[in-house]
N, C-alpha and C positions, 0 to 999 in steps of 0.2 A: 305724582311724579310723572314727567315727560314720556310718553311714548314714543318710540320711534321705527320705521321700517328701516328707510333710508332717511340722510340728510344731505345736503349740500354743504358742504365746508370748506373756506380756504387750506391753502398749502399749510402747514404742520410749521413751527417757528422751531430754528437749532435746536432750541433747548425741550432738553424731554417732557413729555405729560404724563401727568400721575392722573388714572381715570379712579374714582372713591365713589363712595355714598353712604349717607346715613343708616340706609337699611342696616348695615350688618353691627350695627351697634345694639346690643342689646337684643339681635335677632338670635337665635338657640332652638339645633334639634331636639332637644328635651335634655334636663338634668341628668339622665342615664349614661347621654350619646358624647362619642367624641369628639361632635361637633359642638360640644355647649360653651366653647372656651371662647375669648373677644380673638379674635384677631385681625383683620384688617381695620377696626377703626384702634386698634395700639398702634400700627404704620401708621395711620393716617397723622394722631396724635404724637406721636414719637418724633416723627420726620417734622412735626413742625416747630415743638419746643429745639429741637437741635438746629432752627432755621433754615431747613432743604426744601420746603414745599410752602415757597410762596403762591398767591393768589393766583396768579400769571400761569403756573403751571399744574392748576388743578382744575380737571373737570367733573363734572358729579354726572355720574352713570345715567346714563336714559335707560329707560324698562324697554325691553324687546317688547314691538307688536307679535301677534301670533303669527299674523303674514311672514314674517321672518324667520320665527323660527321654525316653519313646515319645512325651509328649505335639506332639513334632518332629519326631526320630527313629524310622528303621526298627527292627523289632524285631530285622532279619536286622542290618543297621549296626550294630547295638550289640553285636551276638551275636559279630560279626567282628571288629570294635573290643580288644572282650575277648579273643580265642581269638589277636591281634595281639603281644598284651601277653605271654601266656602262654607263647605258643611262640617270641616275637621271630623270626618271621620269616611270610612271606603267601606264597601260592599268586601266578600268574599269572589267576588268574581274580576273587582277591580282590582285588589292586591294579588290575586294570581296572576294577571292578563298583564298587569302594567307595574309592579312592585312594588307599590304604593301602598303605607302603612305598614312596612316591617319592621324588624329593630333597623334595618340599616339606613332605611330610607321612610321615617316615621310621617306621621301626621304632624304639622305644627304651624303655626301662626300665619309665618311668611314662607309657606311653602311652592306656591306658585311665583311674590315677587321678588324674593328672594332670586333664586337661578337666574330667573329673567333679565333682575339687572344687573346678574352678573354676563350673561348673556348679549346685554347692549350695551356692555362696555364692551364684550368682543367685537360685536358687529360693527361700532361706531367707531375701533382701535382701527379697523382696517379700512374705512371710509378715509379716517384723518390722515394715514399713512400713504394715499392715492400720493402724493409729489416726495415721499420718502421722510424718515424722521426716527424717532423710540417713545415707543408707547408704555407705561408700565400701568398691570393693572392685575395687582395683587387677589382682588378678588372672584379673579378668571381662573380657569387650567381645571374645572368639573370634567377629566375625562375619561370618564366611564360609562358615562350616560350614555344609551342608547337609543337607536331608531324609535323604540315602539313600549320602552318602559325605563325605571330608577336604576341603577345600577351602581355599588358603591359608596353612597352619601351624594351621587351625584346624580339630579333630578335634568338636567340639559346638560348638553356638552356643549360648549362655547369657546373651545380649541376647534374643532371642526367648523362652529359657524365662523371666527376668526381666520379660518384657513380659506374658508366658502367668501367671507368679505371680501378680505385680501385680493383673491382672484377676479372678482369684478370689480376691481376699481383697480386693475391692470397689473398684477403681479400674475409672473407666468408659472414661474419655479418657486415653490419653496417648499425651503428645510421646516422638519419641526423636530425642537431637540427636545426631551421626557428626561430629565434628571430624578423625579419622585421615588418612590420608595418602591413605587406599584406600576403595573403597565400598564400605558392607558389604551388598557383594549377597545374602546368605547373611539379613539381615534384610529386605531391600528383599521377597524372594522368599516370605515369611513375611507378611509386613504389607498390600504392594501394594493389595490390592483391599478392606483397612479402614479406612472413614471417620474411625473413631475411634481411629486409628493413628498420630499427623502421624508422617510422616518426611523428617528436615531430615539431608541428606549436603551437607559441602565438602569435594572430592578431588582429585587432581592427575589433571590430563589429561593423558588418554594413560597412566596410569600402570595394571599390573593391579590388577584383572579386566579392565578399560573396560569397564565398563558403568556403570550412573549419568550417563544422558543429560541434559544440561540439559532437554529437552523429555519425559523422563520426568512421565505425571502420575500412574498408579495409580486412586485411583478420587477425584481432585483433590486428595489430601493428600500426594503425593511431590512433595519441591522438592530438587530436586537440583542443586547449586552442583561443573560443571566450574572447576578455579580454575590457571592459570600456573603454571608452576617459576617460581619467583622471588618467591612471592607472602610477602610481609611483616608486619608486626605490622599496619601502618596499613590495608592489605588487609582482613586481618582485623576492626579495630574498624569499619569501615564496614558488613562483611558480617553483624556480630556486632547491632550498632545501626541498620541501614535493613532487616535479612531477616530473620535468627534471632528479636531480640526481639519485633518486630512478629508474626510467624509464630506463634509462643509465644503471646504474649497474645491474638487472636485466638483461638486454639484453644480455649483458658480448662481447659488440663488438668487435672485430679485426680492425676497422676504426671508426672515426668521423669525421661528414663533419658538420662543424656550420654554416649558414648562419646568418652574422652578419652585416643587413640591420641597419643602422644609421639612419632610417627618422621614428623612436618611441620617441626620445628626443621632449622635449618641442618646441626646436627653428625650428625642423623640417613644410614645410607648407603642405604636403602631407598627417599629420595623426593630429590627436586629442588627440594622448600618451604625457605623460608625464615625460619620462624618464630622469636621467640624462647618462653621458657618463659612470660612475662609474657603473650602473646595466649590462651594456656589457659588461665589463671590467671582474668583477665577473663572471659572463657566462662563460670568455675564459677561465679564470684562474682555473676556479671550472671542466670543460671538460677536460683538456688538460692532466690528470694522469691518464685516464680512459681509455684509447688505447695506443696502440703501432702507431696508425697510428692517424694523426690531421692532417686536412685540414681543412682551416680557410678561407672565403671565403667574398668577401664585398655581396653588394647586393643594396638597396635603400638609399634615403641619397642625399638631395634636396637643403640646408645650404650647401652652399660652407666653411664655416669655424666651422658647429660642425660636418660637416662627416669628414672632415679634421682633425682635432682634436681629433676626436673619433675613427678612424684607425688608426691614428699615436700611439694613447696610447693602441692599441691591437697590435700592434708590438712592445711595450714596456713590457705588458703584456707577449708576448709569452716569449722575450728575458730575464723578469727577471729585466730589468731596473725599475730605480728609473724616478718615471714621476715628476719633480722640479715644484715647486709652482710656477713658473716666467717662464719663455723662456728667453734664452737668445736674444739677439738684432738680429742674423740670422733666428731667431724664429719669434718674430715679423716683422721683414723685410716680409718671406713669407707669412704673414698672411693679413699682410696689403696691401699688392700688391690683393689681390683678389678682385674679382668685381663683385656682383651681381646684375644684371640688370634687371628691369621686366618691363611686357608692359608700364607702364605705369610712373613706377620709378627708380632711385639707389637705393635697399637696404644696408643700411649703418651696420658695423658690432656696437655690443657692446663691452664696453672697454674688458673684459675679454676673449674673442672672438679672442683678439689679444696676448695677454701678459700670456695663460695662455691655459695648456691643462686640465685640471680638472675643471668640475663642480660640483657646490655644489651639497650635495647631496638633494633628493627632494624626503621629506616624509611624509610619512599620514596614516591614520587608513585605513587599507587593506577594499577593496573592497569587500562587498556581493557577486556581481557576479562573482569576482574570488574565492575566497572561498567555493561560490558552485559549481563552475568550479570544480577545484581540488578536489574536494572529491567525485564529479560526476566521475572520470578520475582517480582517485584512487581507489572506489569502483571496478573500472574493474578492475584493478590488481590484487587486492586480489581475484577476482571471477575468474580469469585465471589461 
């Protein structure tokens, strides 16, 4: 596979790019983890029997040089990372120092090229992005990862190096919006104390890391939205239309980078949210005229057939397609091939699961606690 630091590349063409790679097919934290399920090669697959992801608009991931990613990263963490891969198996002094070989962040096959190219689809999204454009690249938004060890299931952060791109190849401001389920402390800890960084997190309380305090400011541009189990679509278009956009447009970015984690929906087993796929969907759709530059990035997402489903209609989303009530028969074909297995069962899909990218929508009387969220989080605006 291509290595890359930097590249030189023409301007970015209208039409959006889906960055993929074979790697993540058939790649798996271990049968235990809940990372053993397919997901981005179903988008990849999905998007093309439904005809969205012609040749023209796909590129296949370059693997980050190591030169690139120190620009986060320890030289000793990466060094370890690799010697991980190698020998599949850690010391007691490496999985203390660096977290490597836990349950959350195991030993396994493509442990090292794994992140990496997910990693140089970040760093390559913000090269291509240099004359403005939309990036999507599902198998980005790792952002937990930290300076100097694993953090989360996430062994690089490649939101940060996408953010770190971005900026050398002439973006001055940018937004990064975190819709997952989780805070991604691993950017928060990266950004914190830059002005010209916004960072907008909505996460479930109480859920890990816990961190992502409403009262979090950084250096006045962290707005951090604690949000209910329970919380709904209608939750969402309040949070999406009275804090995100307003937040956004203020800032007056040159980039966005949306981290559009899928494990906030109902079918998700990672969170307590409630969402359907339709409240992401809005997200991209409501982002996406608001910069010259979009990078659109996956992130969490545990359901192998609603992250599936929920990324395939955010590359419908970007493109402007019509997302049909039905799948055609290539549609369910790949849907129905998936297999979630857990310790102890099959989990077996629901009919809609198969025959259908749209969930209904799922609504309810907004929640107290985001309401006084948002106006907690709005009061700073106007006092700034």
């Amino acid at each position: 596979m291509t290595k890359v630091t930097h590249v030189q590349t023409p301007a970015t063409s209208p039409s959006p790019k889906f960055i993929g790679a074979e790697i993540y097919r058939g790649s798996t934290y271990g049968a235990w983890h809940p990372l053993r399920v397919p997901r981005v090669s179903t988008v990849m697959d999905l998007t093309r029997a439904l005809g969205w992801l012609p040749a023209a608009q796909f590129i296949t991931s370059p693997r980050a040089k190591l030169a690139a990613l120190t620009s986060f990263h320890t030289p000793q963490y990466l060094q370890a990372l690799q010697t991980a891969e190698a020998a599949q198996t850690v010391t007691d002094d490496i999985r203390n120092r660096h977290g490597l070989g836990t349950p959350s962040n195991p030993v396994f096959t493509e442990m090292f090229r794994r992140p990496a190219t997910a990693a140089g689809g970040s760093l390559l999204a913000g090269e291509l992005l240099r004359h403005g454009g939309v990036i999507y690249s599902p198998a980005g938004g790792t952002h937990h990862g930290l300076p100097d060890r694993a953090n989360g299931f996430c062994y690089l952060n490649d939101p940060v190096l996408a953010i770190q791109s971005l900026r050398r190849n002439g973006a001055q401001r940018i937004a990064y919006i975190d819709i997952d389920a989780h805070h991604p402390d691993g950017v928060e800890h990266a950004f914190a104390d830059d002005p010209d960084t916004l960072l907008i997190s909505t996460h479930e309380i109480n859920r890990w890391p816990r961190t992502g305090a409403l009262t979090d400011q950084g250096a006045g541009q962290v707005f951090n939205l604690p949000v209910p189990a329970g919380l709904h679509d209608d939750d969402m278009a309040l949070i999406l239309h009275e804090l995100i956009l307003p937040l956004v447009q203020g800032f007056r970015p040159d980039a966005i980078v949306l981290q559009c984690g899928a494990d906030a929906v109902t079918e998700d087993p990672q969170s307590r949210l409630c969402l359907s796929n339709n409240a992401h969907w809005a997200v991209v759709a409501a982002l996406q005229s608001m910069a010259p530059r979009y990078l659109v990035l996956g992130g969490g997402g545990y359901n192998p057939w609603s992250v599936g489903r929920l990324w395939s209609g955010v590359w419908a989303v970007l493109n402007n397609k019509e997302i049909p009530d039905h799948l055609p028969p290539k549609g369910h074909a790949i849907l129905r091939a998936l297999r979630w297995d857990g310790i102890a069962r099959r989990h077996l899909p629901q009919d809609h699961w198969i025959t259908t990218l749209r969930d209904r929508p799922r609504n309810g009387a907004i929640h107290d606690d985001v309401r006084t969220g948002v106006a907690y989080l709005k009061n700073r605006i106007v006092r700034a």
